[in-house]
DONUDREN-978401 format. One record per residue (C-alpha): residue number from 1; x, y, z; residue in one letter. Coordinates in steps of 0.05 Angstrom, whole numbers, always signed. Example, Ala and Ser with C-alpha at 12.3 -4.5 7.8 and 13.67 -1.06 7.14 Angstrom:
<pts>
PT  nr     xx     yy     zz rest
PT   1   +246    -90   +156    A
PT   2   +273    -21   +143    S
</pts>
This chain:
<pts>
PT  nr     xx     yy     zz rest
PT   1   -670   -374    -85    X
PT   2   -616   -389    -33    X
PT   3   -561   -365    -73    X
PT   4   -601   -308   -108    X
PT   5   -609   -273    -29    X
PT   6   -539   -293    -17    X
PT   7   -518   -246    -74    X
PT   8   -562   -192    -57    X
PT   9   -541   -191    +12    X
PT  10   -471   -195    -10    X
PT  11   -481   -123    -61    X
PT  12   -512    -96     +1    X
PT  13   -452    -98    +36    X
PT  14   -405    -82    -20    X
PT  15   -455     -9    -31    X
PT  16   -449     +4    +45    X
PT  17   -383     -3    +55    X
PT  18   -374    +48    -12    X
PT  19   -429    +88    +19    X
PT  20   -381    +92    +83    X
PT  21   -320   +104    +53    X
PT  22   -353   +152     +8    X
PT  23   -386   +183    +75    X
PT  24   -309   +185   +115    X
PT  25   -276   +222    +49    X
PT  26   -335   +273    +49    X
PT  27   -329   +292   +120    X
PT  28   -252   +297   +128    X
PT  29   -268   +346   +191    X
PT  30   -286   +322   +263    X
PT  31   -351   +346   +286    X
PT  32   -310   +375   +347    X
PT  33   -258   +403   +299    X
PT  34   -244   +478   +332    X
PT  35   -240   +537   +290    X
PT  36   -164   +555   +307    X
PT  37   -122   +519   +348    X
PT  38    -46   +546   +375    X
PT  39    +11   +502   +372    X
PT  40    +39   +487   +439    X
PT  41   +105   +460   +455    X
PT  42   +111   +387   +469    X
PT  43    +51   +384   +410    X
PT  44    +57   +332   +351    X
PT  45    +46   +336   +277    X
PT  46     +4   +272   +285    X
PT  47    -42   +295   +349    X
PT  48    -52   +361   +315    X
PT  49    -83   +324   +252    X
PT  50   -115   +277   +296    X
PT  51   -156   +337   +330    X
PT  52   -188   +361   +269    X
PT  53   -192   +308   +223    X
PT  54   -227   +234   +225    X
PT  55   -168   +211   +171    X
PT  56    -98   +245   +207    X
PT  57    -58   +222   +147    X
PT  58   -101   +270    +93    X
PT  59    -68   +318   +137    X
PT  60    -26   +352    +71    X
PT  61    -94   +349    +27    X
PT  62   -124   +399    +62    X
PT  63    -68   +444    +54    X
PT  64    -57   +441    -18    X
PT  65    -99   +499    -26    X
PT  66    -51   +546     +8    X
PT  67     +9   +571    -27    X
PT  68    +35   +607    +20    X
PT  69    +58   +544    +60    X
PT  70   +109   +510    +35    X
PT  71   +106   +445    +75    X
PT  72    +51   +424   +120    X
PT  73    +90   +377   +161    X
PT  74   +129   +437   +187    X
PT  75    +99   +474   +238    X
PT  76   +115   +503   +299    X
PT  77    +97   +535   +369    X
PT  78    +51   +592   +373    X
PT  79    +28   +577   +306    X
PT  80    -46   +589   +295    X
PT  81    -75   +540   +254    X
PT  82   -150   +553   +229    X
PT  83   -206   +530   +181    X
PT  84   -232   +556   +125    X
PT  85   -280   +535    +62    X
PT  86   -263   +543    -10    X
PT  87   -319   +515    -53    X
PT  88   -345   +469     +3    X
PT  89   -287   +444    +28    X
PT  90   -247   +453    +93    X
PT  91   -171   +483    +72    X
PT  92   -124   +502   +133    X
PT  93    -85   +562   +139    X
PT  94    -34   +588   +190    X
PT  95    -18   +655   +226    X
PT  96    +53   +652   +245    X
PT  97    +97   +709   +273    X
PT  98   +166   +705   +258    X
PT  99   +197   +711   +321    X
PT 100   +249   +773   +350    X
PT 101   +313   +767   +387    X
PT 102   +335   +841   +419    X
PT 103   +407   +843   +408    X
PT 104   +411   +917   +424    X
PT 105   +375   +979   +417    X
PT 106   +350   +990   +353    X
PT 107   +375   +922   +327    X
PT 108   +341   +859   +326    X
PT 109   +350   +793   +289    X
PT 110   +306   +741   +275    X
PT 111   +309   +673   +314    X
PT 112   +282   +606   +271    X
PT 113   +246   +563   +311    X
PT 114   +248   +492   +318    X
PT 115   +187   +445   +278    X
PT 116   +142   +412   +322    X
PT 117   +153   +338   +320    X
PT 118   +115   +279   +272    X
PT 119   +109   +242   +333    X
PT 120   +131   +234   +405    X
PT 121   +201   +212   +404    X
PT 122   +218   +220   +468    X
PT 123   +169   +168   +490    X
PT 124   +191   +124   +441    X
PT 125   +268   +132   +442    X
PT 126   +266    +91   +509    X
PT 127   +240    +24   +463    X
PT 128   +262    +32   +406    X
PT 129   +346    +54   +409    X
PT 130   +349    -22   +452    X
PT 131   +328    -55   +391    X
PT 132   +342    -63   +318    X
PT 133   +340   -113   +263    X
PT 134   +402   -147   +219    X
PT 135   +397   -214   +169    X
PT 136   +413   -272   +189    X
PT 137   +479   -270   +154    X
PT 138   +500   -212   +180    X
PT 139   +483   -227   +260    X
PT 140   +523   -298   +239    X
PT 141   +590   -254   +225    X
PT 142   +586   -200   +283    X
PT 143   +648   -218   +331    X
PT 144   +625   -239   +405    X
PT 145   +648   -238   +476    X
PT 146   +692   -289   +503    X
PT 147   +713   -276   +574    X
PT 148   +754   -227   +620    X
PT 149   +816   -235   +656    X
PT 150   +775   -255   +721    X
PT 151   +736   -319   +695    X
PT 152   +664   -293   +707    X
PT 153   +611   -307   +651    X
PT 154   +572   -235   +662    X
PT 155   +598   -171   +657    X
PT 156   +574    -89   +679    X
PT 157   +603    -18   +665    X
PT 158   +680    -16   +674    X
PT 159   +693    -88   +662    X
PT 160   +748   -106   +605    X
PT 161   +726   -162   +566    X
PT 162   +762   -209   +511    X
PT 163   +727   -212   +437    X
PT 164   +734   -239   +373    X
PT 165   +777   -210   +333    X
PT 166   +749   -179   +263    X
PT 167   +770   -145   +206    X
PT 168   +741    -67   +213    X
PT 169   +779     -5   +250    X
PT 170   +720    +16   +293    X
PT 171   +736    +22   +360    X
PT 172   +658    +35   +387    X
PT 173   +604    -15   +387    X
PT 174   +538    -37   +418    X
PT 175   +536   -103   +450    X
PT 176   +476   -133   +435    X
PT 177   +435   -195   +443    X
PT 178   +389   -236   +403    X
PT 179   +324   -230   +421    X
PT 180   +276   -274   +370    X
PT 181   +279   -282   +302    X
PT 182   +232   -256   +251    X
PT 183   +190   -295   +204    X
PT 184   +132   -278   +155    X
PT 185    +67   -315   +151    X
PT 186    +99   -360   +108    X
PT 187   +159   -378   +157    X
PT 188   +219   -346   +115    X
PT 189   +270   -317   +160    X
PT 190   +270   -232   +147    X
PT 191   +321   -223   +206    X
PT 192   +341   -226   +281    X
PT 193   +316   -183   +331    X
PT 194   +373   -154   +370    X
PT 195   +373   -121   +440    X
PT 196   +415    -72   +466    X
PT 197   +455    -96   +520    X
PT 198   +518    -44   +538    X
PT 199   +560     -1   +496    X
PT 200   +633    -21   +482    X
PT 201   +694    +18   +468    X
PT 202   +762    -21   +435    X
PT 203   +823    -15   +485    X
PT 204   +876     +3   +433    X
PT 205   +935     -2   +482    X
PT 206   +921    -82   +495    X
PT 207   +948   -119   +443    X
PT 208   +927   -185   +430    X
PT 209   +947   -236   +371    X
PT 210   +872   -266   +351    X
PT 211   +827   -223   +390    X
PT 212   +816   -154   +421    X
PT 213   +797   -123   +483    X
PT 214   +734    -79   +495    X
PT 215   +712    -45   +558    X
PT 216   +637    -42   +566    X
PT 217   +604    +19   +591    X
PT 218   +519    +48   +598    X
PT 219   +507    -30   +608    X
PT 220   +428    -36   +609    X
PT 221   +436   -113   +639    X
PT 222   +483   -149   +653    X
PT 223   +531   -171   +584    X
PT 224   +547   -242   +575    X
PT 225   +592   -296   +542    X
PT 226   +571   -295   +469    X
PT 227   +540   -229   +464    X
PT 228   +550   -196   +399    X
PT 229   +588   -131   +374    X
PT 230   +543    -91   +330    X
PT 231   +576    -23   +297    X
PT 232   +539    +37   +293    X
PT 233   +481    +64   +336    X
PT 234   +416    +50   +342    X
PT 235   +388   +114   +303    X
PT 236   +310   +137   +288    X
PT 237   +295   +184   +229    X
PT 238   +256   +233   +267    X
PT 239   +243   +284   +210    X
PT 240   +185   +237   +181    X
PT 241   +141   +264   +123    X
PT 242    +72   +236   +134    X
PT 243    +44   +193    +64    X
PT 244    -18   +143    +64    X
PT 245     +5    +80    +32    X
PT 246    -30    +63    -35    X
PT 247    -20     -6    -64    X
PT 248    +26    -37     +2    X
PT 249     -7    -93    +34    X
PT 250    +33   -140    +85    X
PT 251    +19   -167   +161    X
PT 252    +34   -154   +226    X
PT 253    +92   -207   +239    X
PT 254   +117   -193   +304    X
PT 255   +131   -135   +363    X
PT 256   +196   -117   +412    X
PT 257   +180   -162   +473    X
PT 258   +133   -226   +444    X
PT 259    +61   -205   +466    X
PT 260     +7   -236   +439    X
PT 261    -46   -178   +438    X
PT 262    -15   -112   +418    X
PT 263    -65    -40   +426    X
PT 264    -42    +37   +423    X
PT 265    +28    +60   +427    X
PT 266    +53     -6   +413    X
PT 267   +115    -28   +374    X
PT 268   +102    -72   +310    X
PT 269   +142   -110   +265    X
PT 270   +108   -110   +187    X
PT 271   +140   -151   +136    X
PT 272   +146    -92    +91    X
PT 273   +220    -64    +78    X
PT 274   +257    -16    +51    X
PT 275   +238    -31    -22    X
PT 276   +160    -26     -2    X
PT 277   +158    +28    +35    X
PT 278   +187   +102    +78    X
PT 279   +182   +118   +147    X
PT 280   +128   +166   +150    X
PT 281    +86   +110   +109    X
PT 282     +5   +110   +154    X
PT 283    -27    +39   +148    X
PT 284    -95    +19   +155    X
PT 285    -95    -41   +209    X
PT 286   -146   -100   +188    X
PT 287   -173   -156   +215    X
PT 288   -215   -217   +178    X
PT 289   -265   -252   +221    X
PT 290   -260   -336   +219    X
PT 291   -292   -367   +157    X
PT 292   -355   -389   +167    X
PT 293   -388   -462   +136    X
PT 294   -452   -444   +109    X
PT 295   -507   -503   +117    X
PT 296   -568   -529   +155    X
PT 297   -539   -501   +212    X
PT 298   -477   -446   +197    X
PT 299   -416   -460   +247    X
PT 300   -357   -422   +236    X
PT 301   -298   -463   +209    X
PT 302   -251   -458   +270    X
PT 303   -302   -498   +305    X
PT 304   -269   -564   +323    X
PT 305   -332   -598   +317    X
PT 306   -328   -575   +239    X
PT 307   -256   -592   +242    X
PT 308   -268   -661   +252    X
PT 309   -336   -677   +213    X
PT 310   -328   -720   +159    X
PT 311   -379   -676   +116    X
PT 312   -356   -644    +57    X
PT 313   -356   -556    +54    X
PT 314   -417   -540     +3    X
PT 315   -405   -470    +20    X
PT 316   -355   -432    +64    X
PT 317   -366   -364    +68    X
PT 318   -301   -323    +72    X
PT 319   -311   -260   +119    X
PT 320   -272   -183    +93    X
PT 321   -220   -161   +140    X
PT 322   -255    -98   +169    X
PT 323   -208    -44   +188    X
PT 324   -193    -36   +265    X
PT 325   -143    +15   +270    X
PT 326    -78    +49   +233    X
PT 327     -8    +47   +252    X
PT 328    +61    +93   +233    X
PT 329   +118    +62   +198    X
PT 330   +180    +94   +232    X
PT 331   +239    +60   +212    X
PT 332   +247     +6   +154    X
PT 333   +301    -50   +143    X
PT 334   +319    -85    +85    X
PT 335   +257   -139    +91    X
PT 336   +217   -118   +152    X
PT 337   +198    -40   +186    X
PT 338   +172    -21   +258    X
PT 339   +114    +18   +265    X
PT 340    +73    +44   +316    X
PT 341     +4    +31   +328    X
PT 342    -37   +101   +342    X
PT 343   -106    +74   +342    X
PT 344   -133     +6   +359    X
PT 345   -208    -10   +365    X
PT 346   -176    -90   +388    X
PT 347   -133   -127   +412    X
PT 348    -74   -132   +344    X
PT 349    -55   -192   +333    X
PT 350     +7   -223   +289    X
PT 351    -24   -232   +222    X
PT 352    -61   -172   +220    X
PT 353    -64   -152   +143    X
PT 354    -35    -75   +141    X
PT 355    -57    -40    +84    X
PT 356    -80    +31    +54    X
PT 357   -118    +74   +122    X
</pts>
């Protein structure tokens, strides 16, 4: 009898959690959804679709209707967005005026105006161009600082500092520092966190017979003995193309500055990659409550007192991982991406399973 309600209860939460998701994909509109809405400057993709609908990432369904735009994830100021109904369901459509430059009387050209952006880069470009991730074989063969001329371990702006010498003819780098290292829930190594210390620029006219001189410049701390030389800059793909992810699954394995509870607008590290996944890619953020050891008297299996009983399990109840908000990939490595969290109903934790929204 036990077991028989167990069951039952069980398919009663299977058929409402279809019956929800069912419920979600049959009202893609918010109730407070306007009519029209005009795209202002300073708008984004992702805060337009997250005024009218309860899923922002079915933001291109609703516009596959309309063959008259050619991509939704373009739009811009002074747009006019509105809502319409073919056959019962919600398809959007713009008004958009081509704007007019006067170059003189009688003649006029037209002026193409800039896309609104996916999301708000200039609030993230502060966080994320001072960090990046590299394998652990490739942070082992960057060249490092040594010293300067003067003896002193630190170094700003203007100083001239001794490095390793190395192979390559670039003559800019980014110093940079490590910062943690980044492990999956199985503790493999998928790279080093670096953080951006100073920019560097090789002084060509100082010759030296096993190393090289750099002089640092924009530091953002102070530089030290041992710092690395990275090439390149620290770049963000900032024309993203929106895409719910199907089949991905992976965790929440980390963030840029070691927190242990993580909510909107935050920086996470997934242990997806470049193989897995795009930047663009929206994830559904889930957490699974602690298993729970059904008997006389159910405790949850965390409990230490459970922990150290010598009873055996009869029945341990594993709970689903419900879903407790979504987050953006916006850049991907080779075995690990950042994303940004937009919507958090908790605290997000590392080990978070990430997942189709």
């Amino acid at each position: 009898m036990k077991n028989r309600l167990k069951n039952v209860t069980r398919a009663m939460v299977l058929v409402v959690a279809c019956f929800a998701a069912f419920s979600a994909m049959a009202k893609p509109l918010k109730e407070s959804a306007p009519d029209t809405y005009t795209v202002q400057q300073g708008d984004t993709l992702w805060g337009i679709a997250n005024l009218f609908l309860n899923q922002p990432w079915l933001w291109p369904e609703l516009w596959r209707h309309n063959t008259q735009i050619d991509n939704p994830h373009l739009i811009y100021p002074g747009d006019v967005i509105s809502v319409s109904y073919i056959n019962g369901e919600p398809v959007f459509s713009i008004n958009r005026d081509k704007p007019t430059l006067v170059l003189s009387p009688g003649s006029t050209r037209r002026v193409k105006s800039t896309p609104i952006e996916t999301l708000s880069w200039s609030v993230l470009a502060p966080y994320i161009k001072q960090h990046t991730l590299v394998s652990e074989e490739e942070y082992e063969l960057l060249p490092h600082l040594l010293g300067n001329h003067d003896g002193n371990v630190s170094f700003v702006s203007n100083d001239l500092v001794v490095s390793q010498k190395e192979n390559r003819t670039e003559d800019q780098y980014q110093v940079v520092r490590k910062q943690s290292i980044i492990r999956n829930m199985q503790g493999k190594v998928l790279g080093v966190q670096l953080t951006h210390v100073a920019k560097a620029s090789l002084e060509n006219d100082v010759s030296l017979p096993n190393a090289r001189m750099v002089k640092l410049s924009d530091s953002n701390q102070e530089a030290k003995r041992g710092d690395k030389l990275l090439t390149g800059n620290f770049t963000l793909d900032d024309d993203l193309v929106l895409q719910e992810a199907t089949s991905q699954r992976g965790f929440v394995i980390g963030d840029l500055h070691d927190h242990d509870l993580l909510g909107r607008y935050d920086v996470v590290v997934l242990d997806l990659g470049a193989r897995e996944l795009t930047a663009g890619t929206v994830m559904g953020i889930y957490a699974g409550g602690p298993d729970i050891i059904d008997g006389e008297e159910p405790q949850y299996a965390s409990n230490r007192d459970v922990i150290k009983g010598n009873g055996l399990f009869t029945d341990k109840v594993q709970q689903p991982a419900l879903k407790i908000g979504e987050v953006i990939v916006f850049k991907t490595f080779d075995s690990a991406s950042y994303g940004i969290i937009t919507r958090a109903k908790e605290g997000v934790r590392r080990g978070f399973i990430v997942a189709k929204p």
